[in-house]
Each structure stands twice: as structure tokens, then as C-alpha cells.
C-alpha positions as CSV (number, residue, x, y, z in Angstrom):
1,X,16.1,-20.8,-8.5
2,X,15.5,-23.4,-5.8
3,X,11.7,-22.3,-5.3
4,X,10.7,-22.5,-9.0
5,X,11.4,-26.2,-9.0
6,X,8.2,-28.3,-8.1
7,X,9.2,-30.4,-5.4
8,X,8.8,-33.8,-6.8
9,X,11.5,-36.8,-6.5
10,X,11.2,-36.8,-10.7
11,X,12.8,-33.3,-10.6
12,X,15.1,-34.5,-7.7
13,X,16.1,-37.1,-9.5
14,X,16.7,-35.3,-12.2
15,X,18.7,-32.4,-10.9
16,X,20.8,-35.3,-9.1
17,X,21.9,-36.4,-12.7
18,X,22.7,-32.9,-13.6
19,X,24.6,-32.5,-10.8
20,X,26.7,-35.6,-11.0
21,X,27.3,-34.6,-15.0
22,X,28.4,-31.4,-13.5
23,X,30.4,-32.7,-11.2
24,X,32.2,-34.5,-13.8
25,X,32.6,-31.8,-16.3
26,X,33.8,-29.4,-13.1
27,X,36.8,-32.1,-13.1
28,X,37.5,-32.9,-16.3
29,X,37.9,-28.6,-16.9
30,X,39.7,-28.3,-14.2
31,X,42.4,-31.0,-15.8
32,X,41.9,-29.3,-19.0
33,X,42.9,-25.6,-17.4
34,X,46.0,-27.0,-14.9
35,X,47.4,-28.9,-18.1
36,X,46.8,-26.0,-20.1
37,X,48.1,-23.7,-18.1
38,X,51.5,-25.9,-17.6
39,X,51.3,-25.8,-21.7
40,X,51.4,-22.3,-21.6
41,X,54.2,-21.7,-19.4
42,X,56.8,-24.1,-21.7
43,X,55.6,-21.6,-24.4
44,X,56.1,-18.9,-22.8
45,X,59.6,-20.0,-21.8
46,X,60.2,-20.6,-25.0
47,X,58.5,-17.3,-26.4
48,X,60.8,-15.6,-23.7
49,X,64.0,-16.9,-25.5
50,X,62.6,-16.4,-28.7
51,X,62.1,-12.7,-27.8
52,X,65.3,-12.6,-26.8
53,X,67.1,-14.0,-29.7
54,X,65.1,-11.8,-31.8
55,X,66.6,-8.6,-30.3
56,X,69.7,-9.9,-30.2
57,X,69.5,-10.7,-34.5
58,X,67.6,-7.7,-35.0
59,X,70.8,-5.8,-33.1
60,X,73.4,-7.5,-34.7
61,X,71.3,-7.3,-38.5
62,X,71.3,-3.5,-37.7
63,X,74.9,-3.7,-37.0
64,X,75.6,-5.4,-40.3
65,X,73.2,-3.3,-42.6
66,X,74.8,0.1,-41.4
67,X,78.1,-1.0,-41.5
68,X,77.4,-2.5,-45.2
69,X,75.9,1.1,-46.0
70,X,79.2,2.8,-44.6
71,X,81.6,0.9,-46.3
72,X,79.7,0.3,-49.4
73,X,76.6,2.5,-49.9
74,X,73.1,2.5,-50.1
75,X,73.4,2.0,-54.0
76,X,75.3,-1.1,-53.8
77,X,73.1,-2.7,-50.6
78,X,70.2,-1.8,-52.6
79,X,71.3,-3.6,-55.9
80,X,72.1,-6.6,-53.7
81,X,68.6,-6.5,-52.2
82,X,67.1,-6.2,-55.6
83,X,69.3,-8.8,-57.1
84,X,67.8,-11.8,-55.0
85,X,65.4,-14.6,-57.1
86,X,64.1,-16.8,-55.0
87,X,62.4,-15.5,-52.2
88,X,61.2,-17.4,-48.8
89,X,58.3,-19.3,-48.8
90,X,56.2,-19.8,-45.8
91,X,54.0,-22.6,-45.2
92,X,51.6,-23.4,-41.8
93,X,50.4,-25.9,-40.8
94,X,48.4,-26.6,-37.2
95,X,48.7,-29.1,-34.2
96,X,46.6,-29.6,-31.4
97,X,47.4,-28.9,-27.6
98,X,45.2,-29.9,-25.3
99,X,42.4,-29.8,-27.5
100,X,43.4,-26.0,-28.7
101,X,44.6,-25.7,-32.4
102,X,48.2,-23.8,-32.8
103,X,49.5,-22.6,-35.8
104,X,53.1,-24.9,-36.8
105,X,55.3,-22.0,-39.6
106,X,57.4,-23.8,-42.0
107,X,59.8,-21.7,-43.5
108,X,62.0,-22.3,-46.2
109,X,64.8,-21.0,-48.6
110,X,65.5,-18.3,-45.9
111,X,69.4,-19.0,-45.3
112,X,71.1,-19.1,-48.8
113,X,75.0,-19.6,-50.0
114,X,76.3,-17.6,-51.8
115,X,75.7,-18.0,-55.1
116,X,72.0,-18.4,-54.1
117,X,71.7,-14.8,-53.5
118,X,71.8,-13.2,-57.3
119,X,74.6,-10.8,-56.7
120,X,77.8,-11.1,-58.1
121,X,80.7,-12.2,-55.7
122,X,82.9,-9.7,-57.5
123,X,80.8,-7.2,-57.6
124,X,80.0,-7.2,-53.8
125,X,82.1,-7.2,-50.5
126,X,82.1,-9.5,-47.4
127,X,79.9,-6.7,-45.3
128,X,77.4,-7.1,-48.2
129,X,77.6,-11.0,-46.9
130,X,77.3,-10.4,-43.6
131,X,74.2,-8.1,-43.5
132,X,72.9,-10.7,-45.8
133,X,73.3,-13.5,-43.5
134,X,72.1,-11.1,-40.5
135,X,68.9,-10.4,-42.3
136,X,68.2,-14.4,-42.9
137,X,69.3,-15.4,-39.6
138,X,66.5,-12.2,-38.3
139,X,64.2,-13.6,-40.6
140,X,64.4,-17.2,-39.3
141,X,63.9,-15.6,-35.9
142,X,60.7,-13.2,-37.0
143,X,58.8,-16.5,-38.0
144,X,59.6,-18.8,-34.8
145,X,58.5,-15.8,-32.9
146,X,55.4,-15.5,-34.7
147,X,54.3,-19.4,-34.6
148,X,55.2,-18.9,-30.7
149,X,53.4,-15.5,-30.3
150,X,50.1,-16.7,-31.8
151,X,50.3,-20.4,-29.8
152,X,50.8,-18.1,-26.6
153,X,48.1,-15.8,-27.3
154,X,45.8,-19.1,-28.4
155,X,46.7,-21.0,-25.4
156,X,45.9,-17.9,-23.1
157,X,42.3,-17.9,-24.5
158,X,41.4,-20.8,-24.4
159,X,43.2,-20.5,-20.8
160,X,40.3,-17.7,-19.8
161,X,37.4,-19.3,-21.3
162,X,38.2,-22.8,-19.6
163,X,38.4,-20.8,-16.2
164,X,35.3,-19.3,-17.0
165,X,33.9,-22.3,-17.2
166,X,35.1,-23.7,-14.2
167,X,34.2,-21.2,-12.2
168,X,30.5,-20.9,-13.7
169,X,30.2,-24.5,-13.3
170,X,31.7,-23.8,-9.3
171,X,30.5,-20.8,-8.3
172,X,27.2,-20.7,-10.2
173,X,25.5,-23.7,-11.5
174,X,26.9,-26.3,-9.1
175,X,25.8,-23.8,-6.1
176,X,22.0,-23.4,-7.8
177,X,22.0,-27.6,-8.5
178,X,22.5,-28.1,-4.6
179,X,20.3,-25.3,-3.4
180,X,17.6,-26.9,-5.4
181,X,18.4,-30.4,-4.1
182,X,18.2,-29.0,-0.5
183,X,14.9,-27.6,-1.1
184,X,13.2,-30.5,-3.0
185,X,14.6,-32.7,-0.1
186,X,13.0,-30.6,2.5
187,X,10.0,-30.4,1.0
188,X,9.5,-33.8,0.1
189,X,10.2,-34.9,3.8
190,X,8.2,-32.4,5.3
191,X,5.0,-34.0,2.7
192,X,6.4,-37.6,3.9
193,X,5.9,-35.9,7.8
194,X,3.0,-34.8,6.8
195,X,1.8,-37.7,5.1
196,X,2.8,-40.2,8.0
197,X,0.9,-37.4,10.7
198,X,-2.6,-38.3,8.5
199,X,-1.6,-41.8,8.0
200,X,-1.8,-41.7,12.3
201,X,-4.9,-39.8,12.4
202,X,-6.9,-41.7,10.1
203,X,-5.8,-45.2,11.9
204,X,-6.6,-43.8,15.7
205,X,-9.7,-42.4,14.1
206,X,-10.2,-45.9,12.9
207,X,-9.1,-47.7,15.8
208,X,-11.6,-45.8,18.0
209,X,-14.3,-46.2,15.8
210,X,-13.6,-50.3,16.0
211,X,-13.2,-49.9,19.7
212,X,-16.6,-47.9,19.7
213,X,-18.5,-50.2,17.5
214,X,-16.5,-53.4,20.1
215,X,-18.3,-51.4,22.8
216,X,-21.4,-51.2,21.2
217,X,-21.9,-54.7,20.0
218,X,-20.9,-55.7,23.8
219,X,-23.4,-53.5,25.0
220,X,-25.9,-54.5,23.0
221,X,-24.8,-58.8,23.6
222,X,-25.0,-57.7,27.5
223,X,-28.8,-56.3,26.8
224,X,-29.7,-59.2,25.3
225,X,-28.1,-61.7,28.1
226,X,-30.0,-59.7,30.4
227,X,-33.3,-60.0,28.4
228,X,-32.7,-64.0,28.5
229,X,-32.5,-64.0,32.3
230,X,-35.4,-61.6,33.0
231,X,-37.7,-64.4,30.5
232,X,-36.1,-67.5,32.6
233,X,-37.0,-65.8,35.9
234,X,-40.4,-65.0,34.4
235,X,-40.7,-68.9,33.4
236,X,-40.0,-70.0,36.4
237,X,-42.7,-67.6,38.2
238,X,-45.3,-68.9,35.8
239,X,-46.0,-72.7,36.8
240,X,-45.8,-71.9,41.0
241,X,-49.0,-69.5,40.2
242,X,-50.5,-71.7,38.1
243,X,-50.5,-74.5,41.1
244,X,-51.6,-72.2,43.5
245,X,-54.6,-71.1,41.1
246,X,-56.6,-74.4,42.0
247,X,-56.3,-74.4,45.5
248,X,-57.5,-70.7,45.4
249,X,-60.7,-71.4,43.7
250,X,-61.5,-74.6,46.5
């Protein structure tokens, strides 16, 4: 991944601002999972208990029902079943946890009196009763463990996909985003090492070129001095001849 990107500071400085928003986001999920996961193990305490309680209602409604049967029969446990009016009603509702929507059962009209249940008291015994209660108090039990038992398996979901996450964003994309970083940064100083080596080369070649055109122009002033003070001498020769020239002719 780290060679595809151009080595240019706008992609460094953009791949800086994705890792510091991945960064972030590598936090925040990381909060999200730990209090998630502490979420999850209340519920599953309580799922625990509620599992328990369930066998121990669906043991003791067993218990009830056959002992109903024994003493009374199937016919008259089935007339008492079939007798009942008003059934339960179930209503759900949902709440959040940690951003992860759970199912909330309402139940109601599960436990009745007596005289809720449409059999005759006269025509019925107290094992009837019993099994009736047992069956209610089972019922009550089958619906906590259900709004538990979906929660839990909700929770642990969201419980994978947030590790998921966190470990793409760790082991994956954070690991790419720095390799990347790496690379541009290398690159761009090796151009800036480069760029300072030509910078030099181009201000020696400079500098000698001024010191050679300095050495030139002295040159050439020296020349010139030198051509002033071969003209003064010849000046100077000039009028002596010139004197002598008369005497010469005499």
C-alpha cells in the first residue's frame, strides 16, 4: 500500500488526518467493546439464574401436572385447560445498551386467582390448583428467559463485530496509515537531500563562475595598468630624442 501513494506532503498530510480520525475511532471502539462486554456479563449472570429458575419451574410444573393427572385424570386436567378465557398477552418493547437495541417482554394476565381461571372451584381439586399455578409461574419464567436470551445473543454480536472492528482498525488499517506515513516521509526528505545537494552545486558553480569572471576583470585591469606605464615610459623617451635631434644635424 505504502508505494502506491505519491509521495507528496498533500497526501502526507492527508493520511496524517486519517490516521488521527483512526486513532480516535480505535479508542472510542475499544470503550464501546470493554463496556459492552461488562454489559454482557451482568446478562449473562442474570441469564444464568434465569436458566436456573426455569428448570427448577419447569421441574416442579412437571411435578404438579402428573400428580394432577394421577389423582384426577387427564379428562378433568384437560377440561380445566380448556375452560380458561383470558389468555396472556405479550407485549415488547426495546431499550438501548450501549448503543445495541434489546428486546424489553411485557407480559401480562399470566398469574390468575382463582376464579380467573374458568373452572369451577367445585368441580376441581387443589392439585388442579397447583399445576395451574406451576404452569403460570413456568410461563412467567419462559418469557424473562426469552427477553434475556435474545439481549445475550444481541449483545454478543454486536460484541464480535465491535472486535472486528477494533482489530481491523489495529491490525490492518492503522498498520497500512503508518507504513505509508513512513514512506512519504522518507521520500520527501530524501527529495529535500536531494534538493539541498543541487541547491550547493548550482551556488559553488556560481560562486566560481564570479570568482572566475573577479579573476578575469583583474586580469584584464592589470593589462591595462600595464599598457598605461609602457605609454608613460614611451612619453618620456620621446622629448630626450627630440633634443638630441638638433645637435645631430650641426
Amino acid at each position: 500500500m505504502a508505494k502506491d501513494v505519491k509521495p507528496t506532503r498533500k497526501n502526507l498530510m492527508e493520511i496524517e488526518d486519517r490516521i488521527e480520525l483512526s486513532e480516535r475511532g480505535h479508542g472510542t471502539l475499544e470503550k464501546k467493546r470493554d463496556g459492552l462486554i461488562m454489559e454482557f456479563m451482568d446478562i449473562l449472570d442474570k441469564a444464568q439464574d434465569v436458566r436456573g429458575d426455569l428448570a427448577d419451574d419447569y421441574e416442579q410444573a412437571q411435578k404438579k401436572i402428573n400428580m394432577a393427572r394421577a389423582m384426577e385424570g387427564d379428562v378433568a386436567v384437560r377440561g380445566a385447560a380448556a375452560a380458561l378465557q383470558e389468555h396472556p398477552e405479550i407485549t415488547t418493547e426495546s431499550k438501548n445498551i450501549m448503543g445495541v437495541v434489546v428486546p424489553q417482554i411485557e407480559s401480562s394476565r399470566v398469574s390468575k386467582s382463582l376464579d380467573q381461571r374458568g373452572y369451577g372451584i367445585m368441580g376441581t381439586s387443589a392439585r388442579i390448583d397447583e399445576a395451574a399455578e406451576a404452569y403460570e409461574d413456568l410461563l412467567e419464567s419462559i418469557i424473562l428467559a426469552a427477553e434475556v436470551e435474545t439481549a445475550m445473543k444481541k449483545m454478543l454480536r454486536e460484541i464480535e463485530t465491535t472486535k472486528r472492528r477494533v482489530n481491523a482498525l489495529e491490525f490492518k488499517l492503522l498498520p497500512d496509515l503508518y507504513e505509508s506515513q513512513e514512506y512519504i516521509e522518507q521520500k520527501l526528505e530524501e527529495q529535500e537531500r536531494e534538493e539541498t545537494f543541487r541547491l550547493k552545486k548550482i551556488k559553488d558553480k556560481k560562486e566560481r563562475e564570479e570568482k572566475e569572471e573577479r579573476q578575469a576583470e583583474a586580469m584584464a585591469e592589470a593589462d591595462v595598468d600595464e599598457g598605461d606605464d609602457e605609454a608613460k615610459a614611451l612619453e618620456e623617451t620621446q622629448p630626450s630624442t627630440a633634443a638630441r635631434s638638433p645637435t645631430a644635424d650641426q
